[in-house]
C-alpha positions in Angstrom: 0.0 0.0 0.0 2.9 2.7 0.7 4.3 2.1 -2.2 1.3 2.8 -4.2 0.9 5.9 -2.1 4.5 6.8 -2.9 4.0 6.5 -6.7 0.6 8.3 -6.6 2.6 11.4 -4.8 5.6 11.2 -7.2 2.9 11.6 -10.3 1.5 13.9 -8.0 4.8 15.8 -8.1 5.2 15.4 -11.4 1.8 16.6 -12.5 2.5 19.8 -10.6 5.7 20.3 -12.0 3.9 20.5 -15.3 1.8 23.3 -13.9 4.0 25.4 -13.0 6.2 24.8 -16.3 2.8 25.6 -18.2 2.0 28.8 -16.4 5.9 30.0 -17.2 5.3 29.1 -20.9 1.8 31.4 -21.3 3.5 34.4 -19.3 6.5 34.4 -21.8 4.0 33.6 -24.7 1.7 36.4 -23.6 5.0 38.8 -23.0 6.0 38.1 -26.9 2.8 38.3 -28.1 2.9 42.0 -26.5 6.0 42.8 -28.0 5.1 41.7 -31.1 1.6 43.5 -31.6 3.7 46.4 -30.1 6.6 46.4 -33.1 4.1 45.7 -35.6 2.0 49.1 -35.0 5.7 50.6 -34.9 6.6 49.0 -38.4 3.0 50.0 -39.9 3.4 53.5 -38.9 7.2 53.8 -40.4 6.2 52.3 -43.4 2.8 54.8 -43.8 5.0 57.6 -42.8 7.8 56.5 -45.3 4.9 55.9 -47.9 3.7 59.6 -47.4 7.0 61.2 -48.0 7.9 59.1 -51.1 4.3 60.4 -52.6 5.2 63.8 -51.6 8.6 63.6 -53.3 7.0 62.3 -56.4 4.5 65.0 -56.7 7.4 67.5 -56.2 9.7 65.9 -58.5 6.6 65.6 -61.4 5.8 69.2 -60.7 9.6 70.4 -60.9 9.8 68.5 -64.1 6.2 70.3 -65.8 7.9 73.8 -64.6 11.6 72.6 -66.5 9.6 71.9 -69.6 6.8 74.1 -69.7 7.4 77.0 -71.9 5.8 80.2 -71.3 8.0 82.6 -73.2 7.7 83.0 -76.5 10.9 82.7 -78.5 11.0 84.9 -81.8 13.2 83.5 -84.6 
């Protein structure tokens, strides 16, 4: 009978041991998880940012390039 008793306690133990290891696992999982949702809304906004500025640079450069080529005075010959 004791020894049945002393395995029941060791799965006992064992099963525990699991527990704990478990609840470890879904604090680091939910710590990443953070991090993760947190550098995405940091990428998202670089890259919107970056896409506004390339937009604005292209308007600029098409509008610089009309202005080169656009000829307003006339040129007797």
């Amino acid at each position: 009978m004791e020894d049945i008793r002393a395995q029941m306690d060791s799965v006992y133990q064992h099963l525990e041991r699991s527990r704990q290891i478990l609840a470890v696992l879904r604090a680091l999982e939910a710590r990443d998880r953070y991090l993760l949702e947190d550098n995405l809304w940091r990428v998202s906004f670089w890259s919107c940012l970056s896409l506004l500025v390339m937009l604005f640079v292209a308007v600029t450069q098409v509008y610089t390039l009309k202005r080169l080529f656009d000829d307003t005075k006339r040129v007797c010959t």
